[in-house]
PDB file with one MODEL, atoms N, CA, C and O in Angstrom:
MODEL        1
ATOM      1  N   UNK A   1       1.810   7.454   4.818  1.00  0.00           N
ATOM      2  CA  UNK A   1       1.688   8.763   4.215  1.00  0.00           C
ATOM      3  C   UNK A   1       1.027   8.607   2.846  1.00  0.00           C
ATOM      4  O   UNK A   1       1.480   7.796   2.038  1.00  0.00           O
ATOM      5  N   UNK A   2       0.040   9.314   2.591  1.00  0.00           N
ATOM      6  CA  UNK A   2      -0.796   8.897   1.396  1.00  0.00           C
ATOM      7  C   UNK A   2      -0.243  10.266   0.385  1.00  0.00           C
ATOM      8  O   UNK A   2      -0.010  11.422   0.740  1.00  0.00           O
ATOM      9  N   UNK A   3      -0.157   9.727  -0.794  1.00  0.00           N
ATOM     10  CA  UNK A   3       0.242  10.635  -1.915  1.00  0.00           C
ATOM     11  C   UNK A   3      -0.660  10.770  -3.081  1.00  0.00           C
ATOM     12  O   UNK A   3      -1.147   9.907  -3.811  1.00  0.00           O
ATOM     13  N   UNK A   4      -0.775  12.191  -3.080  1.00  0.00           N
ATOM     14  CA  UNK A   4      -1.931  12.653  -4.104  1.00  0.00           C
ATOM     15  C   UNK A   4      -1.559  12.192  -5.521  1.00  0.00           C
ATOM     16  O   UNK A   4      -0.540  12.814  -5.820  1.00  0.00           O
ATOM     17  N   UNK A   5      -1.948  11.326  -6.600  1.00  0.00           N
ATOM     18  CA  UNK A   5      -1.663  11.193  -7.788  1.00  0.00           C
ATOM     19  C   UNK A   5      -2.552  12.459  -8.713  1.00  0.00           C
ATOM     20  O   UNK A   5      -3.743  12.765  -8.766  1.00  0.00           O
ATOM     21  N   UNK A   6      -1.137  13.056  -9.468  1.00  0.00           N
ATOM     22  CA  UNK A   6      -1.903  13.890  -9.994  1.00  0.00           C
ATOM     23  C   UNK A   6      -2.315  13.040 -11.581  1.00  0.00           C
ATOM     24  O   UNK A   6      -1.905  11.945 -11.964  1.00  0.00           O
ATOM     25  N   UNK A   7      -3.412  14.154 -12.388  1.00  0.00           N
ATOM     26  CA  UNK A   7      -3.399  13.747 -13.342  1.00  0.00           C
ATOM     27  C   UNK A   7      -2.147  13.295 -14.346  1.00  0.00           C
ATOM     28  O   UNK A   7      -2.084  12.233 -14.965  1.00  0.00           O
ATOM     29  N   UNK A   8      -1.388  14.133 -14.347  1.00  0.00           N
ATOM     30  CA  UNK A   8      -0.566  13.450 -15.253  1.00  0.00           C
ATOM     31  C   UNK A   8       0.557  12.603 -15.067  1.00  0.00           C
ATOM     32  O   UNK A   8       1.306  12.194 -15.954  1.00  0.00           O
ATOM     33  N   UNK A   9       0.642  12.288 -13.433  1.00  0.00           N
ATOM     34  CA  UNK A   9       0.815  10.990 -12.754  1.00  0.00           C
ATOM     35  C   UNK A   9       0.056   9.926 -13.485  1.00  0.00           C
ATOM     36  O   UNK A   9       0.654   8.876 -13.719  1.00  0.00           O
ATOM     37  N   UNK A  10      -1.161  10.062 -13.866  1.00  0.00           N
ATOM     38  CA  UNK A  10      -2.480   8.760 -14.477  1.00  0.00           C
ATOM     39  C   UNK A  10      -2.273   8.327 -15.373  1.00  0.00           C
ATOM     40  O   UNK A  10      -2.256   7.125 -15.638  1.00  0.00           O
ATOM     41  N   UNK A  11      -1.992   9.530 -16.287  1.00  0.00           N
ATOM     42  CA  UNK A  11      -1.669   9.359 -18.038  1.00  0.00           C
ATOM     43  C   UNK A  11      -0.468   8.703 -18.272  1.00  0.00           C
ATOM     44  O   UNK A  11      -0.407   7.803 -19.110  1.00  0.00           O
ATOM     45  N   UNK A  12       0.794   9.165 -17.419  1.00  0.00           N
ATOM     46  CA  UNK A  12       2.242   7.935 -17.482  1.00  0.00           C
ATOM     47  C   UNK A  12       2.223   6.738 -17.032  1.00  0.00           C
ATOM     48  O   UNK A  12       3.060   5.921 -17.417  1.00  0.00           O
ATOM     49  N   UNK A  13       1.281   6.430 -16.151  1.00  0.00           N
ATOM     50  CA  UNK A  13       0.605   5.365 -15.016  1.00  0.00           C
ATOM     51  C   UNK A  13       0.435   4.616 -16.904  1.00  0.00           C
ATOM     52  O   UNK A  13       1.259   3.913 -17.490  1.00  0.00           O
ATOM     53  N   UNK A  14      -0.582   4.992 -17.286  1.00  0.00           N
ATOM     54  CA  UNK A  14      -1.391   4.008 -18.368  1.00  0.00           C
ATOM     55  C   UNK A  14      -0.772   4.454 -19.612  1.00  0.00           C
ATOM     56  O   UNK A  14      -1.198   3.814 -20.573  1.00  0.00           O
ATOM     57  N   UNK A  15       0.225   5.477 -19.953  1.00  0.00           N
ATOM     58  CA  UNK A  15       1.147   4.979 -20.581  1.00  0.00           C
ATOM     59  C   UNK A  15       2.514   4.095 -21.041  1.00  0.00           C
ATOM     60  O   UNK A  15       3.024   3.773 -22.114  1.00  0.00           O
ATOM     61  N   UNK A  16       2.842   3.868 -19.457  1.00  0.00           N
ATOM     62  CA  UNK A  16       3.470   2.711 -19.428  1.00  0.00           C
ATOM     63  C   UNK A  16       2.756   1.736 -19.379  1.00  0.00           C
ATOM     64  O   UNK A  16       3.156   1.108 -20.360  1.00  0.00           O
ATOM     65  N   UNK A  17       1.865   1.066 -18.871  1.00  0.00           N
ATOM     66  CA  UNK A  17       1.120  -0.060 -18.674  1.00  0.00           C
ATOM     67  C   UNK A  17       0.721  -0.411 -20.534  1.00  0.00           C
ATOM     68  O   UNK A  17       0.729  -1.523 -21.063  1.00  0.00           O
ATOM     69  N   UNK A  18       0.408   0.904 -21.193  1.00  0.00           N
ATOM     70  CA  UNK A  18       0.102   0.292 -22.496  1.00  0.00           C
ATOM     71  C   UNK A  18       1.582  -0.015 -23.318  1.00  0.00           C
ATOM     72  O   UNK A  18       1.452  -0.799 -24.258  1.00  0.00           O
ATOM     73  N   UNK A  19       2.920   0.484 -23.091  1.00  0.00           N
ATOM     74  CA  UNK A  19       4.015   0.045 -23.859  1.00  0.00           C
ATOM     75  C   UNK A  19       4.075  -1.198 -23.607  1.00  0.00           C
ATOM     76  O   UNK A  19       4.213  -2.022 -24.511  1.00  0.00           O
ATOM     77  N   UNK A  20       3.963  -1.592 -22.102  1.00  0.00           N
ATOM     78  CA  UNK A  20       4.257  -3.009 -21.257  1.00  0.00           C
ATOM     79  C   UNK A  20       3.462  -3.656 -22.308  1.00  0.00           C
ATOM     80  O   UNK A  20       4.055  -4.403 -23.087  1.00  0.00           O
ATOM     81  N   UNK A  21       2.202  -3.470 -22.434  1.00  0.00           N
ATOM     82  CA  UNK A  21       1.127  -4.334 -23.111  1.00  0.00           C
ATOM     83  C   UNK A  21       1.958  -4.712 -24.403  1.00  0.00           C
ATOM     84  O   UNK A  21       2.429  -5.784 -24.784  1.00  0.00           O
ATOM     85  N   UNK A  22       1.961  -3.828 -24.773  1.00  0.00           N
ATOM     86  CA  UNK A  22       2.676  -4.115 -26.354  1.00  0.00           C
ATOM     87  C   UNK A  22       3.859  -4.625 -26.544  1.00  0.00           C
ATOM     88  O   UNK A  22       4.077  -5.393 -27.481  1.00  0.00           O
ATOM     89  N   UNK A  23       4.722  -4.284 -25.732  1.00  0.00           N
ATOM     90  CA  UNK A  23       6.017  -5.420 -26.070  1.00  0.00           C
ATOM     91  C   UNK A  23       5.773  -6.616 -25.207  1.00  0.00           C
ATOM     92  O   UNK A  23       6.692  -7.418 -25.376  1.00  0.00           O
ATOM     93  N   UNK A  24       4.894  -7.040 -24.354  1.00  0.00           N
ATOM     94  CA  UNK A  24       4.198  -8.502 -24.018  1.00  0.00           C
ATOM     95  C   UNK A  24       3.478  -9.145 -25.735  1.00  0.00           C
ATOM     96  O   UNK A  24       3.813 -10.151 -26.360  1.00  0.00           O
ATOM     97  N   UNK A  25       2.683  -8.353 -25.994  1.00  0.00           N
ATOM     98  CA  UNK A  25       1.976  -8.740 -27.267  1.00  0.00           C
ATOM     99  C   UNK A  25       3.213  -9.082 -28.558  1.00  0.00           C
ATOM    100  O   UNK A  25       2.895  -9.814 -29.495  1.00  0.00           O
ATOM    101  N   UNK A  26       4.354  -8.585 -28.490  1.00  0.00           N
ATOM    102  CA  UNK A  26       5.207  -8.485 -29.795  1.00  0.00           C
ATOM    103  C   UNK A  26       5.914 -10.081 -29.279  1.00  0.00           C
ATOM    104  O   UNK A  26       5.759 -11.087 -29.970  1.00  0.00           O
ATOM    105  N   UNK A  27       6.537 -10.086 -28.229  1.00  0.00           N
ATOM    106  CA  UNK A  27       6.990 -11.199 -27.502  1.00  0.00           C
ATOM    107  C   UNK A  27       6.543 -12.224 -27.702  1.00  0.00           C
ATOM    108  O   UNK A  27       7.328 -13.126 -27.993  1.00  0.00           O
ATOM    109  N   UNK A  28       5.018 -12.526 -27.626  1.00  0.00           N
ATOM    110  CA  UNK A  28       3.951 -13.297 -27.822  1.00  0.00           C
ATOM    111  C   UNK A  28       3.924 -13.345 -29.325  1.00  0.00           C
ATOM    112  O   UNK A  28       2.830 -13.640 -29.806  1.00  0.00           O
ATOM    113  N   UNK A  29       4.661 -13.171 -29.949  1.00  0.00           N
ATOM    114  CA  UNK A  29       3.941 -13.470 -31.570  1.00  0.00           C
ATOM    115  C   UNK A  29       5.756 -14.096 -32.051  1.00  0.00           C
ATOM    116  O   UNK A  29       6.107 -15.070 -32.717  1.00  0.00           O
ATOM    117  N   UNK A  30       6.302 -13.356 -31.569  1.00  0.00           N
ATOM    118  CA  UNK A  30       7.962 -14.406 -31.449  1.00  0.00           C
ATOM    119  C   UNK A  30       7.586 -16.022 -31.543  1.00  0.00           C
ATOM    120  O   UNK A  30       6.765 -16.599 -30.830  1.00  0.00           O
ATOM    121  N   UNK A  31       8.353 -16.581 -32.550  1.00  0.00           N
ATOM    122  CA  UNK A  31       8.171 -18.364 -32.677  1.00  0.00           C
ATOM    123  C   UNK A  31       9.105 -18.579 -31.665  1.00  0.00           C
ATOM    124  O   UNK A  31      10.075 -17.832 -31.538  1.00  0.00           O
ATOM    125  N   UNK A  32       8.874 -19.656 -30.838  1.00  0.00           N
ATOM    126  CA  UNK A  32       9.305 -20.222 -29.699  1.00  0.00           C
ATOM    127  C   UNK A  32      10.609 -21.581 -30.453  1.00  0.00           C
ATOM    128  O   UNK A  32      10.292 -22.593 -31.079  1.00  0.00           O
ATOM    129  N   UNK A  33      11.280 -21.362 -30.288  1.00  0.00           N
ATOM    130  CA  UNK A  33      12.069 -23.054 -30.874  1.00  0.00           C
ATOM    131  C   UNK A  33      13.127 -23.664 -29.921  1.00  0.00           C
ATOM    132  O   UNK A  33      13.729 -23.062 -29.032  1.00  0.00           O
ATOM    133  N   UNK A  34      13.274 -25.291 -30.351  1.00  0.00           N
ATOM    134  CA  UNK A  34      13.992 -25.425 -29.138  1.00  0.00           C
ATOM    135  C   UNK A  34      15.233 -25.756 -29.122  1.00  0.00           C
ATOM    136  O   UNK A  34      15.780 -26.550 -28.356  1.00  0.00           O
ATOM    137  N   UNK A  35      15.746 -25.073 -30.073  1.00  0.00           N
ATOM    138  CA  UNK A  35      17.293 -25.995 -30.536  1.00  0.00           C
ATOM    139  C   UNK A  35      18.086 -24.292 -29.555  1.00  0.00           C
ATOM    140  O   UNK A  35      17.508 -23.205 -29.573  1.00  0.00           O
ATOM    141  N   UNK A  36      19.330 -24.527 -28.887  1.00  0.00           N
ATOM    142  CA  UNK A  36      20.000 -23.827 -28.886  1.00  0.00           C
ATOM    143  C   UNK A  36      19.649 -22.582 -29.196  1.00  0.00           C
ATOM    144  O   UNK A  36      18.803 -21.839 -28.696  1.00  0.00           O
ATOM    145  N   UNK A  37      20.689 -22.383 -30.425  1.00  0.00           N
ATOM    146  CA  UNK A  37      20.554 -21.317 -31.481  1.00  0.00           C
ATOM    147  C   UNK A  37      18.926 -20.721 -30.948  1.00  0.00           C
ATOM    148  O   UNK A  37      18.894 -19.782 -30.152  1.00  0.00           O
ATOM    149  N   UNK A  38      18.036 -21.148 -31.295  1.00  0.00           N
ATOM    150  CA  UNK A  38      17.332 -20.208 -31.295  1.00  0.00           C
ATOM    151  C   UNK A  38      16.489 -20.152 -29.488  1.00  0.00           C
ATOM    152  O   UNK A  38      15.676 -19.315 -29.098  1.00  0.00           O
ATOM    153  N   UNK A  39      16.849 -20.906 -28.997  1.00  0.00           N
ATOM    154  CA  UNK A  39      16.545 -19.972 -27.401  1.00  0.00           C
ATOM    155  C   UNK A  39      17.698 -19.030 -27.194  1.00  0.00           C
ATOM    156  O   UNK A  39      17.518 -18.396 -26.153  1.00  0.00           O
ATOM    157  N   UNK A  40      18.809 -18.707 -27.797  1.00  0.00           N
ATOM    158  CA  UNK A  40      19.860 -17.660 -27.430  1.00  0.00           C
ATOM    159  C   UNK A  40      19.313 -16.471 -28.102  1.00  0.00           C
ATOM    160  O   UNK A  40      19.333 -15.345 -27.606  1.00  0.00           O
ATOM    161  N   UNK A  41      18.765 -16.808 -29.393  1.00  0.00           N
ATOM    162  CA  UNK A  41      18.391 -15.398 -29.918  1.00  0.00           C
ATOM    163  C   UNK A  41      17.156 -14.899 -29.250  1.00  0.00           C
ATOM    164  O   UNK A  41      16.902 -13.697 -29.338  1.00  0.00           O
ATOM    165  N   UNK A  42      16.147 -15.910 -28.415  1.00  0.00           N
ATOM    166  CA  UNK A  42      14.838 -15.362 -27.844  1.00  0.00           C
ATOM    167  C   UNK A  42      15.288 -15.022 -26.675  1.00  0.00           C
ATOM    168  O   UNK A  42      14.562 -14.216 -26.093  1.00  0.00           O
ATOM    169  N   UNK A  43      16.259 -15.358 -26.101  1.00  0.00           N
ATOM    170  CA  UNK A  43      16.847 -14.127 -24.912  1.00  0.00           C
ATOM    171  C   UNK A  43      17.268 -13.199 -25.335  1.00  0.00           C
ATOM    172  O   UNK A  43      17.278 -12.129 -24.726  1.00  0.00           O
ATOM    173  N   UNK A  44      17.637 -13.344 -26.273  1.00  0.00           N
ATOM    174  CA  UNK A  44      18.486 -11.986 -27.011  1.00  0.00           C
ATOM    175  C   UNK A  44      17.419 -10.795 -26.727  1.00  0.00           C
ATOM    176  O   UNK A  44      17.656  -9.810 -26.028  1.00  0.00           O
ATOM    177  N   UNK A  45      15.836 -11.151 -27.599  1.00  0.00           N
ATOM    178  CA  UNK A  45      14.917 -10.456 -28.316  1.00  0.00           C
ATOM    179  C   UNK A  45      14.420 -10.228 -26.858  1.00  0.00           C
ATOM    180  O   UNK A  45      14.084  -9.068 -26.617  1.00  0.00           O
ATOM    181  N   UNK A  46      14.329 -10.999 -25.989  1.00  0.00           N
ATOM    182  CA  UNK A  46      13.388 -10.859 -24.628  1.00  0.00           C
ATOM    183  C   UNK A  46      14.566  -9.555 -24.182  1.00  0.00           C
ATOM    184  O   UNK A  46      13.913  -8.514 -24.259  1.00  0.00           O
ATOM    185  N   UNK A  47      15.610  -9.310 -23.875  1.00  0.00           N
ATOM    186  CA  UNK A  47      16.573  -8.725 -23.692  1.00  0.00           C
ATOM    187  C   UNK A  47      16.342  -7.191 -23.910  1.00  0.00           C
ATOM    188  O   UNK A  47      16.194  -6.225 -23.162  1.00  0.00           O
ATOM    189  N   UNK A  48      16.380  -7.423 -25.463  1.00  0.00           N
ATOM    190  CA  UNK A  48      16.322  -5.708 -26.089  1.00  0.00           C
ATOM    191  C   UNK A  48      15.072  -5.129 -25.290  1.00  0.00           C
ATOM    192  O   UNK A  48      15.101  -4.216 -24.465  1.00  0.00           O
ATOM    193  N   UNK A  49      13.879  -5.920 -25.754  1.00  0.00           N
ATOM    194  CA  UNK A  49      12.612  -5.430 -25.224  1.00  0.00           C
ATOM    195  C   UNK A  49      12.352  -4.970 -24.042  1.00  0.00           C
ATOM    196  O   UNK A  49      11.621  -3.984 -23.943  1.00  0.00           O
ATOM    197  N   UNK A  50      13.008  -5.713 -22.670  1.00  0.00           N
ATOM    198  CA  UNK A  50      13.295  -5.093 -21.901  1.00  0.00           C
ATOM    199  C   UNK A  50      14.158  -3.528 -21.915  1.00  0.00           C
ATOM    200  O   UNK A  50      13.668  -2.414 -21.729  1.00  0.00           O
ATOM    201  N   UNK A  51      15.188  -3.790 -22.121  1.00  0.00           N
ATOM    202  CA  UNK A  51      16.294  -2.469 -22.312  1.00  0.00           C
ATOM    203  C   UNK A  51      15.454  -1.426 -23.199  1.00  0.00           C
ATOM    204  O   UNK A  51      15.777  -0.298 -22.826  1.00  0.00           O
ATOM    205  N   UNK A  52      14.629  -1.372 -24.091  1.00  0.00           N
ATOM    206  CA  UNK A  52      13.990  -0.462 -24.997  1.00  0.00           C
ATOM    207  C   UNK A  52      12.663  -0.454 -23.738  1.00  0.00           C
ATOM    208  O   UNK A  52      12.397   0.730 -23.530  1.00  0.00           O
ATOM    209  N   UNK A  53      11.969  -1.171 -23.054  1.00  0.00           N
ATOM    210  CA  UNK A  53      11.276  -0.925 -21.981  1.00  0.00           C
ATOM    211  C   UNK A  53      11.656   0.012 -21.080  1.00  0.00           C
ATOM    212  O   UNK A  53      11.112   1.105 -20.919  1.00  0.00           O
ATOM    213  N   UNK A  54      12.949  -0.580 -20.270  1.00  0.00           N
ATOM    214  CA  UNK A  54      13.950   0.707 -19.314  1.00  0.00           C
ATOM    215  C   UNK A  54      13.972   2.328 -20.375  1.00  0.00           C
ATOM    216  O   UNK A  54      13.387   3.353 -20.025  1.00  0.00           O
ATOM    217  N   UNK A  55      14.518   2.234 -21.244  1.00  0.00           N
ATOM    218  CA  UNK A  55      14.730   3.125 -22.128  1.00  0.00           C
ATOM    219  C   UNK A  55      13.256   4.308 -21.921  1.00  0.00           C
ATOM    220  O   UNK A  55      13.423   5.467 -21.539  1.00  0.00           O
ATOM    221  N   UNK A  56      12.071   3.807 -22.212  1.00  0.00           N
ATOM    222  CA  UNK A  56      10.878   4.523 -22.258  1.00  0.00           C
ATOM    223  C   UNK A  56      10.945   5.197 -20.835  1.00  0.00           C
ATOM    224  O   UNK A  56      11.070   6.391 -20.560  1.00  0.00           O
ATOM    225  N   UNK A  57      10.835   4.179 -20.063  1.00  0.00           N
ATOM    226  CA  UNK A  57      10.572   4.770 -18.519  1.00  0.00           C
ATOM    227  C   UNK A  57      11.344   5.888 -18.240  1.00  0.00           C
ATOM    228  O   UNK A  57      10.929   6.890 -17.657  1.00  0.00           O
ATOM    229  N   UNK A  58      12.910   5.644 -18.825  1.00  0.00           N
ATOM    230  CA  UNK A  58      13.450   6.779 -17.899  1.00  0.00           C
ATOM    231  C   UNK A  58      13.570   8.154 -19.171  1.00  0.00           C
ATOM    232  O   UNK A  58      14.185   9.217 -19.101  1.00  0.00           O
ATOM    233  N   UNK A  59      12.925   7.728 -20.001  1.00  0.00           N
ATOM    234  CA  UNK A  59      12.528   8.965 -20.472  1.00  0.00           C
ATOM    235  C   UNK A  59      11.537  10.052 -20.484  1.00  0.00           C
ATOM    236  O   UNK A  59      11.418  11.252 -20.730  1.00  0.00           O
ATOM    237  N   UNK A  60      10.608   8.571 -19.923  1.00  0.00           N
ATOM    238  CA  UNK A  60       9.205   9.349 -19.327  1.00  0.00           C
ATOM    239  C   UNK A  60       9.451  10.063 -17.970  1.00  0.00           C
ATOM    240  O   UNK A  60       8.848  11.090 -17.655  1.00  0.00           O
ATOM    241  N   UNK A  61      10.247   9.537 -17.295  1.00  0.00           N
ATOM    242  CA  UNK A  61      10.414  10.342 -16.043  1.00  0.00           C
ATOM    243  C   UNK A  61      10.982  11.268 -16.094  1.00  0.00           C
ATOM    244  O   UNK A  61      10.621  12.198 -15.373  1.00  0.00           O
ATOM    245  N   UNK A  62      12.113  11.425 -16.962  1.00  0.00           N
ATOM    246  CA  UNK A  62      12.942  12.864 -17.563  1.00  0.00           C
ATOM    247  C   UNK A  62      11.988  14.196 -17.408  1.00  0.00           C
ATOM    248  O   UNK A  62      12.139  15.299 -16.883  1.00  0.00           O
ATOM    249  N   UNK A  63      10.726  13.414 -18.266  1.00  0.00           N
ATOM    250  CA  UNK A  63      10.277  14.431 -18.811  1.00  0.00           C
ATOM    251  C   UNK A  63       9.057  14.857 -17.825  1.00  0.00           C
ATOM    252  O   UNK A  63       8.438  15.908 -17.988  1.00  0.00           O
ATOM    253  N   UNK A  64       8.781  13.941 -16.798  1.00  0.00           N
ATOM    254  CA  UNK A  64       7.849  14.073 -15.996  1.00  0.00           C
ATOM    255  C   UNK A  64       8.329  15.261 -14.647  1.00  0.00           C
ATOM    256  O   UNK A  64       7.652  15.956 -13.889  1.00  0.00           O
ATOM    257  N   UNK A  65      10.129  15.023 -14.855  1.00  0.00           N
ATOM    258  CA  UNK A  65      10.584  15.826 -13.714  1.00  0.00           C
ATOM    259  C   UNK A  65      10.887  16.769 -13.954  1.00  0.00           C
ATOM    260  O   UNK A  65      10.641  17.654 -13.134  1.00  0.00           O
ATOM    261  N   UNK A  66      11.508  17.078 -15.066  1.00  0.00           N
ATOM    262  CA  UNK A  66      11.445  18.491 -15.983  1.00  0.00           C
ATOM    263  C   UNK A  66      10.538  19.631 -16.226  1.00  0.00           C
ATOM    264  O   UNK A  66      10.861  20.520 -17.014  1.00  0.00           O
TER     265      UNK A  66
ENDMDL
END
């Protein structure tokens, strides 16, 4: 069954794809270290970014279904 994407299906399409971009890019500038301590806090940080990722989406969809 093929589904019509509307336009503003496109614009959330490549507005998520550009948040994704950017918290990949913020991630990427995070210092990497290898003691303990600090791989717990870069899960930590990988963590939020995700959850503030979820966070966008289901707000974008809120508002997409609204």
């Amino acid at each position: 069954m093929a589904r019509n994407i509307s336009e503003h299906d496109k614009t959330l399409t490549d507005e998520i794809a550009a948040i994704d971009a950017l918290c990949d890019q913020i991630l990427d500038r995070l210092p990497y270290e290898t003691g303990d301590m600090a791989r717990a806090y870069r899960a930590g940080q990988i963590m939020m970014a995700s959850l503030i990722k979820h966070d966008i989406l289901l707000r974008l969809r809120h508002t997409h279904t609204t």
